[in-house]
FIKELUM-503305 format. One record per residue: x, y, z of N, C-alpha, C, O in turn; residue in three letters. Coordinates in Angstrom, 3 decimals, padded with zeros to 6 digits. Example, Ala and Ser with C-alpha at 12.3 -4.5 7.8 and 13.67 -1.06 7.14 Angstrom:
FIKELUM-503305
nx_ny_nz_cax_cay_caz_cx_cy_cz_ox_oy_oz_code
013.190_-005.690_007.800_012.300_-004.500_007.800_013.200_-003.300_007.800_014.236_-003.319_008.465_ALA
012.850_-002.250_007.080_013.670_-001.060_007.140_012.900_000.030_007.870_013.409_001.138_008.039_SER
end
This chain:
FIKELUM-503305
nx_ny_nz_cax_cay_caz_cx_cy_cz_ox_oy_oz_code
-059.353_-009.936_000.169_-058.427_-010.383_001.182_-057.016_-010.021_000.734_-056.669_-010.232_-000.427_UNK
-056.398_-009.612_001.414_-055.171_-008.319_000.847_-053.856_-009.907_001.072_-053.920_-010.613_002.079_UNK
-052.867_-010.151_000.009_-052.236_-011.117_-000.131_-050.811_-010.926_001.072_-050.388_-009.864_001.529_UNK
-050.238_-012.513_001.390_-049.635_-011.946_002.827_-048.456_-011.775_001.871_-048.454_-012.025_000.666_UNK
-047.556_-011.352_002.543_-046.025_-010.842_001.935_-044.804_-012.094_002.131_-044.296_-012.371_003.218_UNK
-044.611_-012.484_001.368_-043.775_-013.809_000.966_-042.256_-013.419_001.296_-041.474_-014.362_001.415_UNK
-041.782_-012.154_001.450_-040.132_-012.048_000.826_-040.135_-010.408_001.080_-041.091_-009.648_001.229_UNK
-038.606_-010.128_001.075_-038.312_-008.770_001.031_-038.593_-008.236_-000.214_-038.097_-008.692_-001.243_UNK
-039.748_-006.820_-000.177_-039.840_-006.026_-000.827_-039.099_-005.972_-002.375_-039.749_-005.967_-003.420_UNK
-037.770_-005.936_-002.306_-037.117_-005.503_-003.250_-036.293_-007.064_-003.819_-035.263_-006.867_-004.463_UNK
-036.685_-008.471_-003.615_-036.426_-009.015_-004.082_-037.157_-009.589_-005.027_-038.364_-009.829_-005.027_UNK
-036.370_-009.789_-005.810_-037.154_-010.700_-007.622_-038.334_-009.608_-007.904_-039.498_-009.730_-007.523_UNK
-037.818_-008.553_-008.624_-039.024_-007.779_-008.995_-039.554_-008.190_-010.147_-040.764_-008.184_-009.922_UNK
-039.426_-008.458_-010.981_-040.413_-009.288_-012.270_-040.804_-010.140_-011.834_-041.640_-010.444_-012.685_UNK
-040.886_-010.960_-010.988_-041.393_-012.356_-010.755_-042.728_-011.787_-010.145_-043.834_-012.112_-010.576_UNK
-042.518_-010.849_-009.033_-043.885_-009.772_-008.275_-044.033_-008.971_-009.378_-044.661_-008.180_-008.674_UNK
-044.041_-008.393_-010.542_-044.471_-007.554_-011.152_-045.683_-008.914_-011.715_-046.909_-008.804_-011.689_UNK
-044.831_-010.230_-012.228_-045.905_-011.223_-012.951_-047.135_-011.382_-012.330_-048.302_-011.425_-012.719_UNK
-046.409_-011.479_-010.964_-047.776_-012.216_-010.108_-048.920_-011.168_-009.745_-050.080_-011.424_-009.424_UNK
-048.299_-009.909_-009.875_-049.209_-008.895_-009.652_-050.053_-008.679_-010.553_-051.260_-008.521_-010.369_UNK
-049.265_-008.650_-011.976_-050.435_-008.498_-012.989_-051.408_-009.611_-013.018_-052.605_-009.335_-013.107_UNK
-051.029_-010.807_-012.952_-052.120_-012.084_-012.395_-052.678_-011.721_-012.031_-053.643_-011.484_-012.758_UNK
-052.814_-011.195_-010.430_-053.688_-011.320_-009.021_-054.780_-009.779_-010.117_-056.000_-009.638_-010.031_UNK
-053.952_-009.008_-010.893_-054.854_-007.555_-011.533_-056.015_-008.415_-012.533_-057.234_-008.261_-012.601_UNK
-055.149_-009.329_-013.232_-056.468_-009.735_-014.168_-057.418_-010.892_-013.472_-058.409_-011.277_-014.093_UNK
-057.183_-011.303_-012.504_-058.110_-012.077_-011.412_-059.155_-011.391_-011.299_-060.293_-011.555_-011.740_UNK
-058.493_-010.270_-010.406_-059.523_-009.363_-009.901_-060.346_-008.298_-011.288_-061.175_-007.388_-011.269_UNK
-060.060_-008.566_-011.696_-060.840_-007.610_-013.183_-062.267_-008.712_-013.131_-063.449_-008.524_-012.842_UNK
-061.491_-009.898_-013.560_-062.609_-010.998_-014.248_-063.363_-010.851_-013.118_-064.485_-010.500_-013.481_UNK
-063.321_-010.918_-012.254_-064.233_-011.315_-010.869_-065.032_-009.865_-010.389_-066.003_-009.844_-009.632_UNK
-064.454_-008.792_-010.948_-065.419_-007.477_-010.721_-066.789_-007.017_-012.002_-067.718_-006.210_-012.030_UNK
-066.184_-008.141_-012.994_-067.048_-008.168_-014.256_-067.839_-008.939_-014.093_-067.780_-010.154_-013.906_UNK
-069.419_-007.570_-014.226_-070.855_-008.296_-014.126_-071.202_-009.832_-015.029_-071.755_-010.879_-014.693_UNK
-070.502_-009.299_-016.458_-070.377_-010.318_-017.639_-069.239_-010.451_-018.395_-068.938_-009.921_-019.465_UNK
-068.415_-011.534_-017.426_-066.973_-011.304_-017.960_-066.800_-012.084_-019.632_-067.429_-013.126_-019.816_UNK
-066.121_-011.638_-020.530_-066.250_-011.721_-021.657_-065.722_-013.252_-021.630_-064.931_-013.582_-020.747_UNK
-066.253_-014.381_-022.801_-065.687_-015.392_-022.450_-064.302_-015.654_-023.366_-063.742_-015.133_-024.330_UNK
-064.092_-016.869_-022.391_-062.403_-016.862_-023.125_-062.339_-017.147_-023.987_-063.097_-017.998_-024.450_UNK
-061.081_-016.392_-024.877_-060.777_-016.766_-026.199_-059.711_-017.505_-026.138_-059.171_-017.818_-025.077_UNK
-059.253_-017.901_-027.462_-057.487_-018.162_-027.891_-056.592_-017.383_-027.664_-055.463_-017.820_-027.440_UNK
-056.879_-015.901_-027.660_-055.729_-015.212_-027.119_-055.312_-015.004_-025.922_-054.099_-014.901_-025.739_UNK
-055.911_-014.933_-025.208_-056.424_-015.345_-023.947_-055.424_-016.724_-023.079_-054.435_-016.639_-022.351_UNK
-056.287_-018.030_-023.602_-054.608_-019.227_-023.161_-053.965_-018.945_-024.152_-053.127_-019.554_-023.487_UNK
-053.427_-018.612_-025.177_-052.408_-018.386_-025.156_-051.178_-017.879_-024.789_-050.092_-018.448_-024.899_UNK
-051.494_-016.336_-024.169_-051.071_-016.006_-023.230_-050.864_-016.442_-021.844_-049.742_-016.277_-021.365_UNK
-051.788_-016.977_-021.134_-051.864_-017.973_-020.352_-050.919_-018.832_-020.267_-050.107_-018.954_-019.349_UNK
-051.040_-019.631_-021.528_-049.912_-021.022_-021.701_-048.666_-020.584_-022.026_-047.834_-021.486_-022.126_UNK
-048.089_-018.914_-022.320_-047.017_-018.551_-022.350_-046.173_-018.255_-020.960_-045.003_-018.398_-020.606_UNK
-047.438_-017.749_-020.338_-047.149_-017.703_-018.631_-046.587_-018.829_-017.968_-045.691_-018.815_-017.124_UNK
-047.451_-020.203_-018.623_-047.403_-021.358_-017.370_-045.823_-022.168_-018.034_-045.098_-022.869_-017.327_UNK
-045.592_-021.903_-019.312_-044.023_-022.809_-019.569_-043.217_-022.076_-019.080_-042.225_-022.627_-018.603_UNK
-043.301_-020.650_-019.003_-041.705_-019.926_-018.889_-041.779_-020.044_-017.116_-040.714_-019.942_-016.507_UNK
-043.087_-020.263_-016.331_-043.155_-020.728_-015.613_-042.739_-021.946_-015.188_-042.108_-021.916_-014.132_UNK
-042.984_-023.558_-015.945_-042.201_-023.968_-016.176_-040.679_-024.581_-016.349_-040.176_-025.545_-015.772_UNK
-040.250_-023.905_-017.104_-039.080_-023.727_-017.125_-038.318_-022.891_-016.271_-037.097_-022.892_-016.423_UNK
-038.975_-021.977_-015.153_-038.132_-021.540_-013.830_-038.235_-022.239_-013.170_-037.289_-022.278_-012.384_UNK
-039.435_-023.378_-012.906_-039.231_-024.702_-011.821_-038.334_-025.519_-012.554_-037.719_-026.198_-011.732_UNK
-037.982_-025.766_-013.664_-037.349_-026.329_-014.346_-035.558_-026.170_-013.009_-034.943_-026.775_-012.131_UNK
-035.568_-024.822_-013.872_-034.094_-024.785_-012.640_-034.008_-024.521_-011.630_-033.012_-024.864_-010.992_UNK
-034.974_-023.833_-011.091_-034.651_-023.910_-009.604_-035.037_-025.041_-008.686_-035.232_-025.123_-007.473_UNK
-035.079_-025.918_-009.738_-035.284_-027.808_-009.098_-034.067_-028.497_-009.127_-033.682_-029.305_-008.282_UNK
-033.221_-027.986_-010.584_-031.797_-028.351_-010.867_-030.697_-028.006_-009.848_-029.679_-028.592_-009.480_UNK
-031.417_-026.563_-009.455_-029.773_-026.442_-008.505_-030.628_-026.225_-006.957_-030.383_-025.389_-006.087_UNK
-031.504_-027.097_-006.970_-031.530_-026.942_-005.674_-031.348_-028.768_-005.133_-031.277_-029.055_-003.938_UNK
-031.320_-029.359_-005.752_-031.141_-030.785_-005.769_-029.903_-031.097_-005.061_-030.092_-031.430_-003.891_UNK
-028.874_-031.084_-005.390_-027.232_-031.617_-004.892_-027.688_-031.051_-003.244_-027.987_-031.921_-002.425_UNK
-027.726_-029.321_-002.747_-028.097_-029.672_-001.403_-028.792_-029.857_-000.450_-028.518_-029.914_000.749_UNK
-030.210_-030.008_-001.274_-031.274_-030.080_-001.075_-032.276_-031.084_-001.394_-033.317_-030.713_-001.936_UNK
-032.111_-032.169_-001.153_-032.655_-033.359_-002.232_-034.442_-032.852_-001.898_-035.349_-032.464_-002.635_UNK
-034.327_-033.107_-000.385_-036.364_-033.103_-000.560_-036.800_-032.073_-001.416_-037.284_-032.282_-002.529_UNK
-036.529_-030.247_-000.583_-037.003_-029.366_-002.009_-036.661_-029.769_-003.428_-037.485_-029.629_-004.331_UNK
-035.477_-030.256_-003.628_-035.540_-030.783_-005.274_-036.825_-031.610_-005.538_-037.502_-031.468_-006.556_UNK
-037.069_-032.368_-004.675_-038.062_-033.500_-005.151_-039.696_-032.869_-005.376_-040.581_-033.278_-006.128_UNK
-039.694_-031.945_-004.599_-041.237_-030.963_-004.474_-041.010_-030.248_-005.570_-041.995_-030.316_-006.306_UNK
-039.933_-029.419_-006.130_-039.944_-028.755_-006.914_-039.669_-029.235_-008.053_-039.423_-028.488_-009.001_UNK
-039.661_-030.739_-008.175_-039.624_-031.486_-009.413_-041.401_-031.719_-009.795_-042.051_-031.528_-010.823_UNK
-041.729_-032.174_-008.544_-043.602_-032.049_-008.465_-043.991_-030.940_-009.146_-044.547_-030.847_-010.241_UNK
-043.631_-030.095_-008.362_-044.066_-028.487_-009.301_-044.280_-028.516_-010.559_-045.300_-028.143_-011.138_UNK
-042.873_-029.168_-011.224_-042.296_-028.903_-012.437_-043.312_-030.090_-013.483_-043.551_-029.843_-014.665_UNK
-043.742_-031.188_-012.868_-044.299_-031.841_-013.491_-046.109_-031.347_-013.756_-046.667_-031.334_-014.854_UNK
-046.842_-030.920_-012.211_-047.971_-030.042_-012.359_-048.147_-028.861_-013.353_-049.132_-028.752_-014.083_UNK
-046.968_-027.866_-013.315_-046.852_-027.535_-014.333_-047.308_-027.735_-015.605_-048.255_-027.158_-016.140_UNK
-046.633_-028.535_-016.045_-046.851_-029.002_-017.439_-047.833_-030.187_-017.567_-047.673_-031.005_-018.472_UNK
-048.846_-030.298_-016.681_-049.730_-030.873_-016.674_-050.716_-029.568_-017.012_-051.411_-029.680_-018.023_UNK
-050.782_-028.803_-016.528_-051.576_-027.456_-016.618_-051.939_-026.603_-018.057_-052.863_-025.984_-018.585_UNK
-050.372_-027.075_-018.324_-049.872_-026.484_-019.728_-050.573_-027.048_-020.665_-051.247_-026.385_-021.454_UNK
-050.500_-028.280_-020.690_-050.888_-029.377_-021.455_-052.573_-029.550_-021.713_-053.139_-029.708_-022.795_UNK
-053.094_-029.478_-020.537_-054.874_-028.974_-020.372_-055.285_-027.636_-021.526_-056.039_-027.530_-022.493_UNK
-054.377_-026.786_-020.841_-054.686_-025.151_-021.074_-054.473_-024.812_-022.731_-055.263_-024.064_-023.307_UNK
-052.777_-025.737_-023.770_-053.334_-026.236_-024.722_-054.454_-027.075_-025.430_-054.948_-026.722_-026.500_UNK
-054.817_-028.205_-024.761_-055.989_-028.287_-025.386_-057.319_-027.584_-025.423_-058.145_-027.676_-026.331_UNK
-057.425_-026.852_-024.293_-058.408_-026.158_-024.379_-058.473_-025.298_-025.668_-059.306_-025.242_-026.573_UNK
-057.464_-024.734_-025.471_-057.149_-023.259_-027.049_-057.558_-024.457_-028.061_-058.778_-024.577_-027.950_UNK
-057.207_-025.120_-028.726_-057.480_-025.781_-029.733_-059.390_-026.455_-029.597_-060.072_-026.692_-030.594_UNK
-059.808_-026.607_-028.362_-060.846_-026.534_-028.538_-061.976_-025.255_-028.652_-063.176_-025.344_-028.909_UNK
-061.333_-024.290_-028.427_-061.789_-022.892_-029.151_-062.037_-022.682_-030.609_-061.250_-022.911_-031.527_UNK
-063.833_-021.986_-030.713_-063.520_-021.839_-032.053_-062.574_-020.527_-032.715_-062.746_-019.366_-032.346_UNK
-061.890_-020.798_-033.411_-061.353_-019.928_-034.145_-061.635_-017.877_-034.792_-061.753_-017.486_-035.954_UNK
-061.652_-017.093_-033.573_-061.813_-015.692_-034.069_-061.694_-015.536_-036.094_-060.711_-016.104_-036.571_UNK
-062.200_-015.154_-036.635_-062.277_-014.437_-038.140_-062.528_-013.094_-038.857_-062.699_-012.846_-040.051_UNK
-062.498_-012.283_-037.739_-063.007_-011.189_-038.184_-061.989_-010.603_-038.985_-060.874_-011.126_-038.990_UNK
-062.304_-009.225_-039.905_-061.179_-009.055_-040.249_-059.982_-008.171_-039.848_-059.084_-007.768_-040.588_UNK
-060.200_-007.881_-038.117_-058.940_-007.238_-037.649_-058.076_-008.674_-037.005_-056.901_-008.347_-036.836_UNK
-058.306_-010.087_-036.620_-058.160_-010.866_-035.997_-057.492_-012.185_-037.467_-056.863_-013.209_-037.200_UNK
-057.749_-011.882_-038.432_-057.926_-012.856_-039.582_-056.269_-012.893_-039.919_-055.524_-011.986_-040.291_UNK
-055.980_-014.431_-039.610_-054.689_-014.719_-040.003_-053.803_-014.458_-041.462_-054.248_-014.897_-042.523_UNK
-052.631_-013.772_-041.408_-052.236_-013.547_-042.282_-050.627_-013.942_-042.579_-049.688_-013.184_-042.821_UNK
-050.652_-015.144_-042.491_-048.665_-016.173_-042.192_-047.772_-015.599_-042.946_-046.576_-015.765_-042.711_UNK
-048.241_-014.767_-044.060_-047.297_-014.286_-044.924_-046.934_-012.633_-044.409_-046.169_-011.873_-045.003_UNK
-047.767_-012.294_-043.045_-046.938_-011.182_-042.775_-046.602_-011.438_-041.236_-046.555_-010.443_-040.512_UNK
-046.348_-012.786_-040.641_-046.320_-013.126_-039.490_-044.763_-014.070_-039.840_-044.665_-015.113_-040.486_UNK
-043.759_-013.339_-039.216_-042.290_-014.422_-039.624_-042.566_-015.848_-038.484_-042.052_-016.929_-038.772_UNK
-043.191_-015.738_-037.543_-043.222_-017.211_-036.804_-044.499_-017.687_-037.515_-045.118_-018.525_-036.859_UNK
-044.987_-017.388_-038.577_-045.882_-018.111_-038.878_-047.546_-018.208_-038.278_-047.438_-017.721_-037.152_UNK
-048.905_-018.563_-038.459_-050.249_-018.113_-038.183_-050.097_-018.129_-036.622_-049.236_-018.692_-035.946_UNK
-050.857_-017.582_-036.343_-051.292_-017.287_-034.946_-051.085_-018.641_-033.411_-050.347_-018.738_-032.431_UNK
-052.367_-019.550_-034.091_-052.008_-020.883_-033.553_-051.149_-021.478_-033.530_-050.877_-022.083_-032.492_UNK
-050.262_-021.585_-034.760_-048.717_-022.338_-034.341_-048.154_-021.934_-033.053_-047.844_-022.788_-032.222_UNK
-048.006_-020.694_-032.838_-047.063_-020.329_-032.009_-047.233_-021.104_-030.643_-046.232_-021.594_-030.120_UNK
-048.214_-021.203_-030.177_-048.708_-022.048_-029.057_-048.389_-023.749_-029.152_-048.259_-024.631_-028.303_UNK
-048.337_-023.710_-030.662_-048.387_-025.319_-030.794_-046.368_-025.413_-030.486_-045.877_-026.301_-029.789_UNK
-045.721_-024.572_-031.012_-044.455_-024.473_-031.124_-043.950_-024.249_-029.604_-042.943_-024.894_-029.314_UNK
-044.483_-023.453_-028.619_-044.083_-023.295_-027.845_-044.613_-024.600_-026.702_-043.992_-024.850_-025.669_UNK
-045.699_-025.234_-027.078_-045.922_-026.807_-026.320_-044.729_-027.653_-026.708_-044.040_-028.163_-025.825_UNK
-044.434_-027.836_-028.088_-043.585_-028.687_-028.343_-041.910_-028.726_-027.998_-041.089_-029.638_-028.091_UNK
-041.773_-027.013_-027.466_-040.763_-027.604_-027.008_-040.365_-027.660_-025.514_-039.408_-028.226_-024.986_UNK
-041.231_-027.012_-025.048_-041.582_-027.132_-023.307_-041.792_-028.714_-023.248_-041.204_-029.249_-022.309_UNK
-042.529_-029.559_-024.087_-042.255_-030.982_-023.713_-041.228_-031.917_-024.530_-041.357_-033.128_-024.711_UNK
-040.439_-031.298_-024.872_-038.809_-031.371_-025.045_-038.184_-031.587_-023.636_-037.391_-032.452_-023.265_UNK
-038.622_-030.808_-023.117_-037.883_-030.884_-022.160_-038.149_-031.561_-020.827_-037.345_-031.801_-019.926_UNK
-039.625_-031.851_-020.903_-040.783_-033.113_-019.645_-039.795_-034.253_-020.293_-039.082_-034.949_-019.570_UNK
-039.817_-034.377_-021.667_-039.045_-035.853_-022.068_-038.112_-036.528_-021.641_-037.847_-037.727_-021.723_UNK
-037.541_-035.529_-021.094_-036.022_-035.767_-020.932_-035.879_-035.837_-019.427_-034.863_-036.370_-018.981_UNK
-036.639_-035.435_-018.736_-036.469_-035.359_-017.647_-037.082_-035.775_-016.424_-036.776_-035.672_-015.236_UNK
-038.449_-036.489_-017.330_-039.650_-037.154_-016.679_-040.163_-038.464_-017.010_-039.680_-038.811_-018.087_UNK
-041.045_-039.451_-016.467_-040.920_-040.756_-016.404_-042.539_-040.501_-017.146_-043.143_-039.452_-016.922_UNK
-043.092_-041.520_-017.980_-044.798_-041.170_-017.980_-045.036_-041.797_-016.645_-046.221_-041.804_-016.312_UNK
-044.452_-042.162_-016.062_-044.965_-042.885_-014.319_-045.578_-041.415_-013.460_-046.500_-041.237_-012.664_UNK
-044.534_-040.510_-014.091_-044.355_-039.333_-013.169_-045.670_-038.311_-013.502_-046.542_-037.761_-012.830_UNK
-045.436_-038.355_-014.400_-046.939_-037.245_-015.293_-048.679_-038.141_-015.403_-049.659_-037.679_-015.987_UNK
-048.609_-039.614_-014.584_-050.006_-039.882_-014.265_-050.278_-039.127_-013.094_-049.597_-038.755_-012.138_UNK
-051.749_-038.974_-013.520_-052.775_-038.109_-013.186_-052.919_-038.300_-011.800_-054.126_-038.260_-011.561_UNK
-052.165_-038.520_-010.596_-052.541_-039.250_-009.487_-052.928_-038.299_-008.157_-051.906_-037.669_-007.884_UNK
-053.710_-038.047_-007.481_-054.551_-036.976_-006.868_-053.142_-036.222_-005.881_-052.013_-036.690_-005.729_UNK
-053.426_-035.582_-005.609_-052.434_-034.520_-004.780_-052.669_-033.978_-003.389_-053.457_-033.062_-003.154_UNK
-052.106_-034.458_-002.690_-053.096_-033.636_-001.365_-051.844_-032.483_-000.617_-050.631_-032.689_-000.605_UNK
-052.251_-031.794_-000.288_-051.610_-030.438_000.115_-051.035_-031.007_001.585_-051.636_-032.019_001.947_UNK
-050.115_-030.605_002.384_-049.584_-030.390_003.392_-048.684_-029.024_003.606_-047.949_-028.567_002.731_UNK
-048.841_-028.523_004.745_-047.486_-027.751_005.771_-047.187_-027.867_006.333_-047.882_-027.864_007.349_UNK
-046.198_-028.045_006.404_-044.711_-028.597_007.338_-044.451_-027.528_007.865_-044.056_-026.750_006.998_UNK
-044.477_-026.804_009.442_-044.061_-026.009_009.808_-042.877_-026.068_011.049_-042.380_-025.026_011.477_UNK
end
């Protein structure tokens, strides 16, 4: 089903380059007879996607607020689903067992951010740096979601 067109062509081209490569590795997994199962590298990448993701609902919740209160308030939702996602998609990686082979085999002393897994753990911790500060735990219970359009 061919995706409908959101926006002019030539606006926000990295943001459509992201989503494109998404919708490419969608469609890969889903053309694979036996799609390989997921690894750690895998959400990790993933969970690098969904904070910097994240952190663009992050601001475009900030300045859309003063003249916009309702979209602020949806796109504060966003911002909290988000990092609900994030937060899953880390634990999952940590419930992965650990790759060892020896092209994959951690080596911290030639890695300046340090083994492999940190980096994910480093990049959770400070994406919820920033839920802290800006979110209630009222706000981040689990409470069901139901879709609407307002047209």
């Amino acid at each position: 089903m061919p995706q409908p067109r959101t926006s002019e062509p030539g606006s926000h081209p990295y943001l459509r380059a992201a989503t494109a490569g998404i919708r490419h590795h969608t469609r890969a997994l889903n053309r694979s007879p036996l799609p390989d199962p997921v690894d750690r590298a895998h959400l990790d990448t993933l969970h690098a996607h969904l904070t910097e993701l994240h952190r663009l609902i992050d601001q475009l919740a900030q300045t859309a607020r003063p003249p916009h209160p309702g979209a602020g308030r949806h796109l504060a939702a966003a911002h909290t689903r988000l990092w609900q996602a994030a937060t899953d998609i880390h634990a999952a990686f940590h419930l992965l067992p650990a790759t060892s082979t020896p092209a994959t085999e951690c080596r911290p002393e030639e890695l300046p951010e340090g083994p492999p897994f940190l980096t994910i753990c480093q990049r959770h911790l400070a994406a919820g740096h920033i839920v802290r500060r800006k979110t209630t735990p009222t706000d981040l219970h689990r409470a069901p979601h139901t879709t609407s359009c307002v047209r």
